[in-house]
HTML snippet that shows the backbone in 3Dmol.js (N, CA, C, O; Angstrom):
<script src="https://3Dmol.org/build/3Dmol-min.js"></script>
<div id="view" style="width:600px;height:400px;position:relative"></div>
<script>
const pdb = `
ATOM      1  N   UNK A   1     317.268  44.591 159.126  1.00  0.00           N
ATOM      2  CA  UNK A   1     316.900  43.501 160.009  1.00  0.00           C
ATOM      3  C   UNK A   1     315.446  43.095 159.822  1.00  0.00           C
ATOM      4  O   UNK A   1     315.129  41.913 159.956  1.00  0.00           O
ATOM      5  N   UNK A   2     314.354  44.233 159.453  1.00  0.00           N
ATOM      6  CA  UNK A   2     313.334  43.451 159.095  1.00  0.00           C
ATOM      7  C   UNK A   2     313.350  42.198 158.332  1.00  0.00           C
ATOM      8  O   UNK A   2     312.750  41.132 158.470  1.00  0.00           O
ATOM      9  N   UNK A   3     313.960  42.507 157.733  1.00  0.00           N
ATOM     10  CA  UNK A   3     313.849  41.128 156.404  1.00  0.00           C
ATOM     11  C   UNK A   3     313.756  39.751 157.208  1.00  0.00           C
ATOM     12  O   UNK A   3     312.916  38.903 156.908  1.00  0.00           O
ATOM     13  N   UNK A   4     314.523  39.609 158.081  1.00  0.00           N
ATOM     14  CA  UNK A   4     315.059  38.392 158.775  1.00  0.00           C
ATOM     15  C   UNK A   4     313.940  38.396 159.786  1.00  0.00           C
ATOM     16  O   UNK A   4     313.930  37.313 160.370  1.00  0.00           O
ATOM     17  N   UNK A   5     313.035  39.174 160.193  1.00  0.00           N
ATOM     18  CA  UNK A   5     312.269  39.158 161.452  1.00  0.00           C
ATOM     19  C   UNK A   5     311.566  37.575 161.016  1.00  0.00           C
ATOM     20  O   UNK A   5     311.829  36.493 161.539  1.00  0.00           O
ATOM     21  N   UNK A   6     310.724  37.819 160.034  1.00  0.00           N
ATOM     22  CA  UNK A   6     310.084  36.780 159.050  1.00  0.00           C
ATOM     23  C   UNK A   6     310.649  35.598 159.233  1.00  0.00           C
ATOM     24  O   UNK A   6     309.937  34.611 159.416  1.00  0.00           O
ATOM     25  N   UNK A   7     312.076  35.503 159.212  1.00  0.00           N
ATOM     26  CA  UNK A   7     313.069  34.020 159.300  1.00  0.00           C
ATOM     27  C   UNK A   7     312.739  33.772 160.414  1.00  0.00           C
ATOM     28  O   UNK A   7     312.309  32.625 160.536  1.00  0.00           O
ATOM     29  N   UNK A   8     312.759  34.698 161.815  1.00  0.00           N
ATOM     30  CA  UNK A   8     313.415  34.117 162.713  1.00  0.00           C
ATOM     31  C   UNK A   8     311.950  33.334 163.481  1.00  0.00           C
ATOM     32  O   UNK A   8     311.899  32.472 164.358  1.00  0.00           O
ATOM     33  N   UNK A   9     310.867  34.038 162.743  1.00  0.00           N
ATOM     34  CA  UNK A   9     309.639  32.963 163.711  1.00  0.00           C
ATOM     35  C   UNK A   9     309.443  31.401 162.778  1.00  0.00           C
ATOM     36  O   UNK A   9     308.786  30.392 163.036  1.00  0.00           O
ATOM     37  N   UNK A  10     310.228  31.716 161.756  1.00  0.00           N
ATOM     38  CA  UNK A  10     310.521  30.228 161.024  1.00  0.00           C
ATOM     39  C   UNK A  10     311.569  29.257 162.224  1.00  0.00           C
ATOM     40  O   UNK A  10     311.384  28.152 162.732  1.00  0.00           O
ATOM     41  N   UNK A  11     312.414  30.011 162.325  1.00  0.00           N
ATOM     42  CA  UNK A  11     313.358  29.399 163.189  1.00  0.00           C
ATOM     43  C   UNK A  11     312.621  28.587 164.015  1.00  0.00           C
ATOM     44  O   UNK A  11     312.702  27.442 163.572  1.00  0.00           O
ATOM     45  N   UNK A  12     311.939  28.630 165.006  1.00  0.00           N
ATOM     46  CA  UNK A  12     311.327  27.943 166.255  1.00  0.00           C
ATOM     47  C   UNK A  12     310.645  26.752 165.642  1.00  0.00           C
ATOM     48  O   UNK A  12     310.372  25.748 166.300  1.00  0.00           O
ATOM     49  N   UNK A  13     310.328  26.914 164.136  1.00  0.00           N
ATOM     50  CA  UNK A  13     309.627  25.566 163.847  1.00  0.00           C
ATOM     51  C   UNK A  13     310.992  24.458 163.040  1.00  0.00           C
ATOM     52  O   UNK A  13     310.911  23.378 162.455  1.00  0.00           O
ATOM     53  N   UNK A  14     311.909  25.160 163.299  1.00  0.00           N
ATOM     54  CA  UNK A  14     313.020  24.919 162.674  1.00  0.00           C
ATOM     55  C   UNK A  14     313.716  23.482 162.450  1.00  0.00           C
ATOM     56  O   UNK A  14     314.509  23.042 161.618  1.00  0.00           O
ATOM     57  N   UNK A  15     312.782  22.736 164.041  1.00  0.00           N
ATOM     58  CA  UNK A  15     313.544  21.034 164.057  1.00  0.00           C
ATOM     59  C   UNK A  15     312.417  20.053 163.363  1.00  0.00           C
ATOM     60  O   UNK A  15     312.385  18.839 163.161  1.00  0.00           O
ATOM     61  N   UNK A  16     311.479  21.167 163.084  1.00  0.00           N
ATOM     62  CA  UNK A  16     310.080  20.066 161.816  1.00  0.00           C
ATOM     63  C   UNK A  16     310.545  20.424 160.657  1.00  0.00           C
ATOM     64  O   UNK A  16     309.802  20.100 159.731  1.00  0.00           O
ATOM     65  N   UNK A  17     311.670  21.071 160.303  1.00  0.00           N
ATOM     66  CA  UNK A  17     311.486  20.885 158.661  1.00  0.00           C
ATOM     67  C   UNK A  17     312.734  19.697 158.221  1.00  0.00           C
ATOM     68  O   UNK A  17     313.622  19.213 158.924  1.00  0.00           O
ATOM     69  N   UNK A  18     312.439  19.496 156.964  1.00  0.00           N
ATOM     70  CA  UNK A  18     313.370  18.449 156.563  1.00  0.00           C
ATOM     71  C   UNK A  18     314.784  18.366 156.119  1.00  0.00           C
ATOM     72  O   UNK A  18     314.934  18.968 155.055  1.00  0.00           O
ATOM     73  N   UNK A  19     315.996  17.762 156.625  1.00  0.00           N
ATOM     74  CA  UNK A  19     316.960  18.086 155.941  1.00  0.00           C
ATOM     75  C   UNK A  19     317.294  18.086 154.574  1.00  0.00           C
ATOM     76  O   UNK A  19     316.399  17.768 153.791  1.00  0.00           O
ATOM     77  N   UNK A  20     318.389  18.376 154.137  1.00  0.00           N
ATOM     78  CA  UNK A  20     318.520  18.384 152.315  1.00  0.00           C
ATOM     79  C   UNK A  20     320.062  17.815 152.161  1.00  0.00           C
ATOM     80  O   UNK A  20     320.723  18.350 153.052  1.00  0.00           O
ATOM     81  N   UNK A  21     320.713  17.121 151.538  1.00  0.00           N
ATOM     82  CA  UNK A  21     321.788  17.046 151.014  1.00  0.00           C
ATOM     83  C   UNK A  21     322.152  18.367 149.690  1.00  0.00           C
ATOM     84  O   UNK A  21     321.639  19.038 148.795  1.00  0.00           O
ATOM     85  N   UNK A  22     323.336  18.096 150.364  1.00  0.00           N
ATOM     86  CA  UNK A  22     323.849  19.208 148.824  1.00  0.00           C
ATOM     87  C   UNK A  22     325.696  19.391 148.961  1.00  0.00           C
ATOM     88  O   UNK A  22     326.283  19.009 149.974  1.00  0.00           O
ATOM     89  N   UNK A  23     326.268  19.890 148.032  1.00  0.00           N
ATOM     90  CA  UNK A  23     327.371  19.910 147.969  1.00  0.00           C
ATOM     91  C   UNK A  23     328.016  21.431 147.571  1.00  0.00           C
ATOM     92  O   UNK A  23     327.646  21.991 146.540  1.00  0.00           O
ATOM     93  N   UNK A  24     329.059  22.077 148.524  1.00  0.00           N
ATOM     94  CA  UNK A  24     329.450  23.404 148.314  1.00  0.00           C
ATOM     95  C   UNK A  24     329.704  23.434 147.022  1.00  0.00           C
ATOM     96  O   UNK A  24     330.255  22.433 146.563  1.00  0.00           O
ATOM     97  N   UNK A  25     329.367  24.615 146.050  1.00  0.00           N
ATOM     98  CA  UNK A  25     330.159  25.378 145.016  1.00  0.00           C
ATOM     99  C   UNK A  25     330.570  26.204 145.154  1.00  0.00           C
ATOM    100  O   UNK A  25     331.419  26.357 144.275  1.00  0.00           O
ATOM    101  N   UNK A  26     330.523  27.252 145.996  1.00  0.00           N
ATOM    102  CA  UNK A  26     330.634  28.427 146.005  1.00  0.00           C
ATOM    103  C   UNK A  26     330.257  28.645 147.228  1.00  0.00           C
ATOM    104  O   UNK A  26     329.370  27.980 147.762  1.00  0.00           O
ATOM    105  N   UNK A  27     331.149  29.995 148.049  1.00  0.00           N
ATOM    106  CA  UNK A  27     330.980  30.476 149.478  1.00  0.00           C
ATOM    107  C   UNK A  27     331.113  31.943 149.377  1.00  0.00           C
ATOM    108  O   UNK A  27     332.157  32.480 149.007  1.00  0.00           O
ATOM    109  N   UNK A  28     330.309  32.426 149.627  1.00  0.00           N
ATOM    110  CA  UNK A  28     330.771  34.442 149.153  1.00  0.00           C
ATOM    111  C   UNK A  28     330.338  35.175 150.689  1.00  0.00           C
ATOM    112  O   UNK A  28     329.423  35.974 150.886  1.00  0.00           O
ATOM    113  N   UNK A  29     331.661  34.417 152.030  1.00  0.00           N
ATOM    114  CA  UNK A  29     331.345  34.901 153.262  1.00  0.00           C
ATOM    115  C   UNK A  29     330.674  36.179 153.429  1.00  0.00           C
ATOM    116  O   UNK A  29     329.691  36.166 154.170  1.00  0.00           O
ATOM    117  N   UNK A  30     331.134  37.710 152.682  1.00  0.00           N
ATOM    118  CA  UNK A  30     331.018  38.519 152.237  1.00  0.00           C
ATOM    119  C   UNK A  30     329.594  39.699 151.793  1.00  0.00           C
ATOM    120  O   UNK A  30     329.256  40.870 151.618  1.00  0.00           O
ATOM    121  N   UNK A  31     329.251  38.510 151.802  1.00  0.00           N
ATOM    122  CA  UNK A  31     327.513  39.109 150.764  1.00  0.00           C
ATOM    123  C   UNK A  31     326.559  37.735 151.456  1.00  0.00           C
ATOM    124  O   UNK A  31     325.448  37.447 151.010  1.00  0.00           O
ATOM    125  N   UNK A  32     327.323  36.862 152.786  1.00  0.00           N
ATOM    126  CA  UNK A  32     326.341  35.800 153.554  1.00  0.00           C
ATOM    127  C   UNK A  32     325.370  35.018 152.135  1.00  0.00           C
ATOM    128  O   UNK A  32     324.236  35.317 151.759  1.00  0.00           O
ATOM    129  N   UNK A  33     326.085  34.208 151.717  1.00  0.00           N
ATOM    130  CA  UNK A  33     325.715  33.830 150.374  1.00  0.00           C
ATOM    131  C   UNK A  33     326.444  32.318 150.263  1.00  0.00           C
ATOM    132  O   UNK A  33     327.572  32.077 150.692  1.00  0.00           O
ATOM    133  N   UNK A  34     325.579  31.374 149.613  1.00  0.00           N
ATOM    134  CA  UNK A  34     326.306  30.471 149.626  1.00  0.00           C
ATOM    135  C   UNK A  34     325.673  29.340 148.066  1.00  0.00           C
ATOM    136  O   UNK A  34     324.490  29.126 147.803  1.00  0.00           O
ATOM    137  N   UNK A  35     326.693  28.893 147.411  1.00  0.00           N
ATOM    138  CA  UNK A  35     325.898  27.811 146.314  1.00  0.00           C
ATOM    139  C   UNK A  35     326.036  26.681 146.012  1.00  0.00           C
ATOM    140  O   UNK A  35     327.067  26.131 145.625  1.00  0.00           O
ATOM    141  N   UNK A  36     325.082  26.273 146.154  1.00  0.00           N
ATOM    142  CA  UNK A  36     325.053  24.426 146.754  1.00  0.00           C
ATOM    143  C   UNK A  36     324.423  23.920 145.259  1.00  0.00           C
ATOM    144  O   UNK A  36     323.667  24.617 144.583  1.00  0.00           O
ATOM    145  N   UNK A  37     324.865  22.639 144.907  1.00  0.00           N
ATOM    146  CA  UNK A  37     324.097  21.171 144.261  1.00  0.00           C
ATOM    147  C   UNK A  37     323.740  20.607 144.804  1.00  0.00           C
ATOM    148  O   UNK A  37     324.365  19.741 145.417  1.00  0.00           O
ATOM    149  N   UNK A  38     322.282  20.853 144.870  1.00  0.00           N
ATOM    150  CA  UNK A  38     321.466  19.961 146.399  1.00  0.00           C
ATOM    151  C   UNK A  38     320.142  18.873 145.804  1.00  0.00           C
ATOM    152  O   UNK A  38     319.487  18.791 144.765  1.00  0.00           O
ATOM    153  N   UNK A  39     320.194  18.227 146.950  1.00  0.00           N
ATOM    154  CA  UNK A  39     319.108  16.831 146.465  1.00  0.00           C
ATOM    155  C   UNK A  39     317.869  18.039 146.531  1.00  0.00           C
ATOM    156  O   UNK A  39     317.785  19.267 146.511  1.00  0.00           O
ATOM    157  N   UNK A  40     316.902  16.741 146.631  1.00  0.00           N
ATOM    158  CA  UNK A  40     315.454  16.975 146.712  1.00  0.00           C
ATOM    159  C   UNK A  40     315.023  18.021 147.829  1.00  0.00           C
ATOM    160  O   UNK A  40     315.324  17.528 148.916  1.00  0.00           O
ATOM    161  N   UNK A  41     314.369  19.414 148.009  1.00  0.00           N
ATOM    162  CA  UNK A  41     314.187  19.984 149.148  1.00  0.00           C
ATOM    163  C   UNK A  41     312.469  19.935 149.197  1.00  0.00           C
ATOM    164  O   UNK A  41     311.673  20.629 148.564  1.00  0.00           O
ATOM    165  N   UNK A  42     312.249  19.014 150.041  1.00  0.00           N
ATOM    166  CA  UNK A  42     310.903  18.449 149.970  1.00  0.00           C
ATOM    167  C   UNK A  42     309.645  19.647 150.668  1.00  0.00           C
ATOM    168  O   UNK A  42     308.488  19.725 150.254  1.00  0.00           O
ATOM    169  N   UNK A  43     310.228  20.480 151.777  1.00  0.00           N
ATOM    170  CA  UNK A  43     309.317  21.726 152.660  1.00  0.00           C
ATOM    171  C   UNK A  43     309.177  22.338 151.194  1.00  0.00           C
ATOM    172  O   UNK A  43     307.997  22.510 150.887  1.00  0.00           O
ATOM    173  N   UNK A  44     310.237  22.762 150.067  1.00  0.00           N
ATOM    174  CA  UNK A  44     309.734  23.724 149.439  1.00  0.00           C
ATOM    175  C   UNK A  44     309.448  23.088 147.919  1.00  0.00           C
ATOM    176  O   UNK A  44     309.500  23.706 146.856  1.00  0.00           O
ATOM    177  N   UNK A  45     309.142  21.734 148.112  1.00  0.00           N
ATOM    178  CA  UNK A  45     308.884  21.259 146.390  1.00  0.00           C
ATOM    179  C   UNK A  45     309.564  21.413 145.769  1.00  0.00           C
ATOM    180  O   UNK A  45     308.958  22.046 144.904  1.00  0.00           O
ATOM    181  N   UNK A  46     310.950  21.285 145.314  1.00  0.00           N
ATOM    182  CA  UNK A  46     312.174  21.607 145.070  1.00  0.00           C
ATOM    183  C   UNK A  46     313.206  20.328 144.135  1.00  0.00           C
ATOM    184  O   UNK A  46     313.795  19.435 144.745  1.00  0.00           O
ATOM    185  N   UNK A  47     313.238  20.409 143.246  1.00  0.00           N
ATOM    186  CA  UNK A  47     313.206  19.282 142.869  1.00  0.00           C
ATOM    187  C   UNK A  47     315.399  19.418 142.988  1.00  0.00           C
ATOM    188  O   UNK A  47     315.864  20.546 143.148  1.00  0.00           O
ATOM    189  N   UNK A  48     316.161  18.474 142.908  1.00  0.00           N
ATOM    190  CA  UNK A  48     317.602  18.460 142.557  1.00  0.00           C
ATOM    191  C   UNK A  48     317.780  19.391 141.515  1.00  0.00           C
ATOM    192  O   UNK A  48     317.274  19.194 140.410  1.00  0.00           O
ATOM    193  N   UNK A  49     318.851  20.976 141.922  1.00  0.00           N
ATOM    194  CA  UNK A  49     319.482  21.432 141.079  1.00  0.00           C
ATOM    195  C   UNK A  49     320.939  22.374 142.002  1.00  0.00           C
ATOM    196  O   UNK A  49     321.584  22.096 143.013  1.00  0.00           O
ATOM    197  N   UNK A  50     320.958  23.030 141.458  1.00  0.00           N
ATOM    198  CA  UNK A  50     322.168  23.926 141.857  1.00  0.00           C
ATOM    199  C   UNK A  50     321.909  25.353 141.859  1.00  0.00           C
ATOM    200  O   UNK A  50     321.713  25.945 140.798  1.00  0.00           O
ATOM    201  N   UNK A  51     321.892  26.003 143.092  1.00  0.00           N
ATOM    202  CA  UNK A  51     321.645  27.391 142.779  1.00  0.00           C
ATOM    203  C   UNK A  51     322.380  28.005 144.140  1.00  0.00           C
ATOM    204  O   UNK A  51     323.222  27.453 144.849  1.00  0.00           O
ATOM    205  N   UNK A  52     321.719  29.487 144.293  1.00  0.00           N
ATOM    206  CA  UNK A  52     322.382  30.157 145.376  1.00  0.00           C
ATOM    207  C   UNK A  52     321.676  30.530 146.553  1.00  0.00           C
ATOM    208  O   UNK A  52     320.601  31.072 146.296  1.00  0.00           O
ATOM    209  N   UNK A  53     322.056  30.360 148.306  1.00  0.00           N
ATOM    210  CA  UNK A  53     321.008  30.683 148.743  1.00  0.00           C
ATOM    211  C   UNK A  53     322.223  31.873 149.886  1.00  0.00           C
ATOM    212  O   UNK A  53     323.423  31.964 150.145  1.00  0.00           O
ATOM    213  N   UNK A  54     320.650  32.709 150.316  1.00  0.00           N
ATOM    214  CA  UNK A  54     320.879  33.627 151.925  1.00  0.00           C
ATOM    215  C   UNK A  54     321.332  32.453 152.583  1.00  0.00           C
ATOM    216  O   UNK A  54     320.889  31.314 152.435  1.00  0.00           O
ATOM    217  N   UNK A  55     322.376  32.879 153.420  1.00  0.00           N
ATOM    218  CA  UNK A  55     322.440  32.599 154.449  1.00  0.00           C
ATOM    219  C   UNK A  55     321.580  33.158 155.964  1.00  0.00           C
ATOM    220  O   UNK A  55     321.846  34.322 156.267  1.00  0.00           O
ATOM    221  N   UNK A  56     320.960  32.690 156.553  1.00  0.00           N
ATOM    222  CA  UNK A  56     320.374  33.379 157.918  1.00  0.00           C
ATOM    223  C   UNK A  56     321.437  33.852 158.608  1.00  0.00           C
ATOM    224  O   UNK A  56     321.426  35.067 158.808  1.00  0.00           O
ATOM    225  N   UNK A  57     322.744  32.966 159.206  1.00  0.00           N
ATOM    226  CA  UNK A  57     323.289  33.119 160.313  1.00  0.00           C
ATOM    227  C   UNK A  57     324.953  33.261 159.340  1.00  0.00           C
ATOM    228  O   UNK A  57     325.367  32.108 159.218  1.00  0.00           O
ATOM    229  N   UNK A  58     325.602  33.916 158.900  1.00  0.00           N
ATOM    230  CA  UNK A  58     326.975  34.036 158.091  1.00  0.00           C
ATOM    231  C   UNK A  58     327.627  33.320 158.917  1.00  0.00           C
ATOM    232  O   UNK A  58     328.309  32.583 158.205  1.00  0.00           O
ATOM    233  N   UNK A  59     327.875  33.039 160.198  1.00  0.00           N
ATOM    234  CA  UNK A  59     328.855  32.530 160.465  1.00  0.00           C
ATOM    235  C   UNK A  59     328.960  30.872 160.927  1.00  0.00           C
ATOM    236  O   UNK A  59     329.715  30.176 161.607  1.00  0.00           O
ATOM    237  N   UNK A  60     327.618  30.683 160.053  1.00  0.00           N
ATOM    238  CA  UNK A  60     327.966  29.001 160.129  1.00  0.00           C
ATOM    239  C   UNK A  60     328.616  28.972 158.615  1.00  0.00           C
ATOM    240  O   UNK A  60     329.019  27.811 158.559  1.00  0.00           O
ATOM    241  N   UNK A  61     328.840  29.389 157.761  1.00  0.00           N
ATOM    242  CA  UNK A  61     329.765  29.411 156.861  1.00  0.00           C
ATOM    243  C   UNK A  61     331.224  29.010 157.020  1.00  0.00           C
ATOM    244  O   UNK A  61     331.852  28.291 156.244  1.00  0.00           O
ATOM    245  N   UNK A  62     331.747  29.668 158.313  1.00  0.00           N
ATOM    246  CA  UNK A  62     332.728  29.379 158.923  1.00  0.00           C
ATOM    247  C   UNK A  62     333.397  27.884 158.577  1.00  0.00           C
ATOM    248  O   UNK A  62     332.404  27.192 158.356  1.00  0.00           O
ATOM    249  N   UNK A  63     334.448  27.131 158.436  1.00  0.00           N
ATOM    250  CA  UNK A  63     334.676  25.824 158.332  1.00  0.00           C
ATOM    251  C   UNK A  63     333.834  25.119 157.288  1.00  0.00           C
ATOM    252  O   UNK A  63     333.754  23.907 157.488  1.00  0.00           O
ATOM    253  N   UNK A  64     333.091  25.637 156.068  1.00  0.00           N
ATOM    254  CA  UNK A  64     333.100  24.708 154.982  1.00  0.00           C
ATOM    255  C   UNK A  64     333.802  25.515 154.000  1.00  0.00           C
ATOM    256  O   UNK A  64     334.159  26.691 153.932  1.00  0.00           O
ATOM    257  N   UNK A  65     333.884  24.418 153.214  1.00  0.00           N
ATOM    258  CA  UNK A  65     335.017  24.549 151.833  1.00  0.00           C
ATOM    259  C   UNK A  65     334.129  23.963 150.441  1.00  0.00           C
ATOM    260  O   UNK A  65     333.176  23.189 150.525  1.00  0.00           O
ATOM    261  N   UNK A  66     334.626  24.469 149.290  1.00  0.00           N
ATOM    262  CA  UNK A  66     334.362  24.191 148.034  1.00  0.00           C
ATOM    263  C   UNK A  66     334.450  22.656 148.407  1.00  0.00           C
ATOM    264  O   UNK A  66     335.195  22.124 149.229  1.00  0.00           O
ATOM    265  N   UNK A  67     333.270  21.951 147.395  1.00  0.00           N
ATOM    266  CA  UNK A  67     333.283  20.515 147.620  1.00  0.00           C
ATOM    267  C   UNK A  67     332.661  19.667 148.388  1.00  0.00           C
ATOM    268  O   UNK A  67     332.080  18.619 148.106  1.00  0.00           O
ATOM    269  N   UNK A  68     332.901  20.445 149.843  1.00  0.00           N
ATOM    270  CA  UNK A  68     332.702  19.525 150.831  1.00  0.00           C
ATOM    271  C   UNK A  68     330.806  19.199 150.659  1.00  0.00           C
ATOM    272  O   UNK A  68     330.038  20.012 150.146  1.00  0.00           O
ATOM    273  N   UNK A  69     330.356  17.739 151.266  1.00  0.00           N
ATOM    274  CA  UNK A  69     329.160  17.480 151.293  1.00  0.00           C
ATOM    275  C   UNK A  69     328.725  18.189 153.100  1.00  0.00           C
ATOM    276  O   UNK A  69     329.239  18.242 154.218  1.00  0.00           O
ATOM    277  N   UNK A  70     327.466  18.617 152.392  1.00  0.00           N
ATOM    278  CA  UNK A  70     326.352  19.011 153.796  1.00  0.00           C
ATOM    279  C   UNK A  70     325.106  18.653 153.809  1.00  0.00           C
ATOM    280  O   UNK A  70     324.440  18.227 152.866  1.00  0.00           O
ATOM    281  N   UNK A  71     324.775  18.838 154.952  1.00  0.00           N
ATOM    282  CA  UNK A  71     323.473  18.746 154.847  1.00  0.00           C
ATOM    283  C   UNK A  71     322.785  20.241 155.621  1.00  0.00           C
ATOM    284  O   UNK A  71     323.338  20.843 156.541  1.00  0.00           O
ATOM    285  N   UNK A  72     321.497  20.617 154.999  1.00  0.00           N
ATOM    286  CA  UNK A  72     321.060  22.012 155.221  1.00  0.00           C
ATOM    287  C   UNK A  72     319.270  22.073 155.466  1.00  0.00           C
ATOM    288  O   UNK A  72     318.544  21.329 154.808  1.00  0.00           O
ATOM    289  N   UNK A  73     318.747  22.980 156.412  1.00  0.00           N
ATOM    290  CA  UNK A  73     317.517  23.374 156.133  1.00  0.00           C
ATOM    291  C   UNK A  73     317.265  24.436 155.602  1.00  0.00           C
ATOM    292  O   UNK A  73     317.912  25.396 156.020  1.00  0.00           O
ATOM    293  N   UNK A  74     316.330  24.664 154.585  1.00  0.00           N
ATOM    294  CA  UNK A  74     316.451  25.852 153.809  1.00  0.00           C
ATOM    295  C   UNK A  74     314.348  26.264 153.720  1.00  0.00           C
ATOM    296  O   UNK A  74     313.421  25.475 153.905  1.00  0.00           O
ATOM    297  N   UNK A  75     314.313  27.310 153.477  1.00  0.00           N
ATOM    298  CA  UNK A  75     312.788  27.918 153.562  1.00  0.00           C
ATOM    299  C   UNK A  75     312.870  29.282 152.451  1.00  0.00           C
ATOM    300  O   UNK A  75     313.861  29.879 152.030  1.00  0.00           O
ATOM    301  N   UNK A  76     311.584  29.468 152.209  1.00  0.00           N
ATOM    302  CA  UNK A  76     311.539  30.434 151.304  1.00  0.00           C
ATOM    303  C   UNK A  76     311.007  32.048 151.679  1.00  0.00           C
ATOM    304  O   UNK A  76     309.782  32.146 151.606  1.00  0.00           O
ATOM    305  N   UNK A  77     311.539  32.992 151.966  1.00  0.00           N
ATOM    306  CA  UNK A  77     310.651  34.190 152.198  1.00  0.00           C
ATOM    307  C   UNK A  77     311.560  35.536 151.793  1.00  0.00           C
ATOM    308  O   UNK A  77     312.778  35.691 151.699  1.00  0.00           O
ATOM    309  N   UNK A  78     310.348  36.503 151.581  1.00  0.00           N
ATOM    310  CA  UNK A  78     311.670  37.846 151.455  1.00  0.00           C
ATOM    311  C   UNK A  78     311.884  37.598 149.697  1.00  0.00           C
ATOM    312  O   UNK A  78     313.059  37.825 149.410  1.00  0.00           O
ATOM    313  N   UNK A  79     311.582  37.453 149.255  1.00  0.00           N
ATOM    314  CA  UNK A  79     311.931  36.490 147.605  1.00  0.00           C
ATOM    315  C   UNK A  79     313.057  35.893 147.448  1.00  0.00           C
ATOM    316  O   UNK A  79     313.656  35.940 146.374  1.00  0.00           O
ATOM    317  N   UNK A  80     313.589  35.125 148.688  1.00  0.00           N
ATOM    318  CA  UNK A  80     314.949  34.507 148.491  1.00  0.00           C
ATOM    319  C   UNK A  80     314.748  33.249 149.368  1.00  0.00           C
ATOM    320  O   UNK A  80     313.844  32.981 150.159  1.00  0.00           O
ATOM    321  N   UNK A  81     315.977  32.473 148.962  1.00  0.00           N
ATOM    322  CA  UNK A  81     315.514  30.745 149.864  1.00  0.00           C
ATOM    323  C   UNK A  81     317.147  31.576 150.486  1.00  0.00           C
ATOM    324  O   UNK A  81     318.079  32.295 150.126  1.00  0.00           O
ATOM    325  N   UNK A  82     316.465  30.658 151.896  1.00  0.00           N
ATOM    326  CA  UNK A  82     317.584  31.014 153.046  1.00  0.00           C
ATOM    327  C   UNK A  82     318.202  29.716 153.325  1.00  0.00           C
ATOM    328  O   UNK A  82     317.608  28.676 153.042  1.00  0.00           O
ATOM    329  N   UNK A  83     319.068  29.718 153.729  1.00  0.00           N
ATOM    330  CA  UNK A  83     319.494  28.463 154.709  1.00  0.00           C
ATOM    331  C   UNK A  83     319.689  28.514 156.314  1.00  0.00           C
ATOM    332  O   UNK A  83     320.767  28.484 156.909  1.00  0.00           O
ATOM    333  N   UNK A  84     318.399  28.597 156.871  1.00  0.00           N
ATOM    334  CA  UNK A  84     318.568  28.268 158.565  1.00  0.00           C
ATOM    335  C   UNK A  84     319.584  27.316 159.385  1.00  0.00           C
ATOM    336  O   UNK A  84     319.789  27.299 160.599  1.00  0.00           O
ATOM    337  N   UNK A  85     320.079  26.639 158.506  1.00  0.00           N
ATOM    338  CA  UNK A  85     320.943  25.814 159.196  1.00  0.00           C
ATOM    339  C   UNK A  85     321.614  24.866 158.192  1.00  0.00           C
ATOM    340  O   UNK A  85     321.071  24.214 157.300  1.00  0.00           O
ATOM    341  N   UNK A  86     323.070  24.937 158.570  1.00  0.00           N
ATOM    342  CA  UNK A  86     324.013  23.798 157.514  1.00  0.00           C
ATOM    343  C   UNK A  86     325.132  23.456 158.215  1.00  0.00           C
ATOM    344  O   UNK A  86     325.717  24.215 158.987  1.00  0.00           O
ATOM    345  N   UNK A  87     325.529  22.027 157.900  1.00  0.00           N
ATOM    346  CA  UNK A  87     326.418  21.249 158.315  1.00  0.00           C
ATOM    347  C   UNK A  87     327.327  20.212 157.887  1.00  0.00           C
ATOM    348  O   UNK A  87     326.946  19.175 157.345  1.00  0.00           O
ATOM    349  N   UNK A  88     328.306  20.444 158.087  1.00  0.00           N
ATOM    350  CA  UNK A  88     329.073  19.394 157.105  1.00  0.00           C
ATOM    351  C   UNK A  88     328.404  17.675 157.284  1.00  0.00           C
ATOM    352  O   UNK A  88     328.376  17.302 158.457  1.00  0.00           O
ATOM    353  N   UNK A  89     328.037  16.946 156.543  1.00  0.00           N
ATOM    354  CA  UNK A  89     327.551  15.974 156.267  1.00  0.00           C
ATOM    355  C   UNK A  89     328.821  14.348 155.619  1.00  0.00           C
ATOM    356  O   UNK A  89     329.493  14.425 154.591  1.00  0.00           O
ATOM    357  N   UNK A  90     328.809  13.485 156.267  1.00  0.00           N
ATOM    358  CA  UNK A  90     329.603  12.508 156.035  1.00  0.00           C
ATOM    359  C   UNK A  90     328.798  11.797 154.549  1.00  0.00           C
ATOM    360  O   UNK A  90     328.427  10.666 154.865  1.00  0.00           O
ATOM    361  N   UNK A  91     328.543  12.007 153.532  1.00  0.00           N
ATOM    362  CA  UNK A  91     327.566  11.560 152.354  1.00  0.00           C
ATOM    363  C   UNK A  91     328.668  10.659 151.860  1.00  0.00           C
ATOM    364  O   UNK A  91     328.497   9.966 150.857  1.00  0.00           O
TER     365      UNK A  91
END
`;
const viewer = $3Dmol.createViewer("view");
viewer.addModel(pdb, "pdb");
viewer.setStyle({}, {cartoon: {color: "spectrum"}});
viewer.zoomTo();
viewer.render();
</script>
């Protein structure tokens, strides 16, 4: 749980960071893991690619599927990019 202590005082600043588009590839409920093709992630200079991130909370995983478009906030700490928050997105 340390690891996440770090996330969670991110959390509170959580409605200033910017959203991201991106699109499921991959969901690994399992290992709270998830891999997106995502636009521009501007908080972390991030230019459009595809990779894998932590999940903070596993069970917003819940109800997405391969494919589907979202939109997500994501931050960097711990040497891994997390996703604080994701949602299915009408793109």
């Amino acid at each position: 749980m340390a690891q996440r202590e770090g996330l969670q005082r991110v959390n509170d600043d959580a409605a200033a960071l910017p959203w991201a588009t991106a699109e499921v590839r991959h969901i690994d409920k399992a290992a709270g893991k998830v891999a997106l093709k995502h636009g521009e992630i501007k908080n972390l200079d991030m230019p459009p690619m595809s990779m894998v991130f932590q999940i903070q909370n596993p069970s917003q995983l819940n109800g997405l599927h391969v494919g589907q478009k979202v939109r997500f906030q994501a931050v960097q700490g711990q040497g891994a990019y997390w996703v604080l928050k994701i949602e299915a997105s009408a793109l």
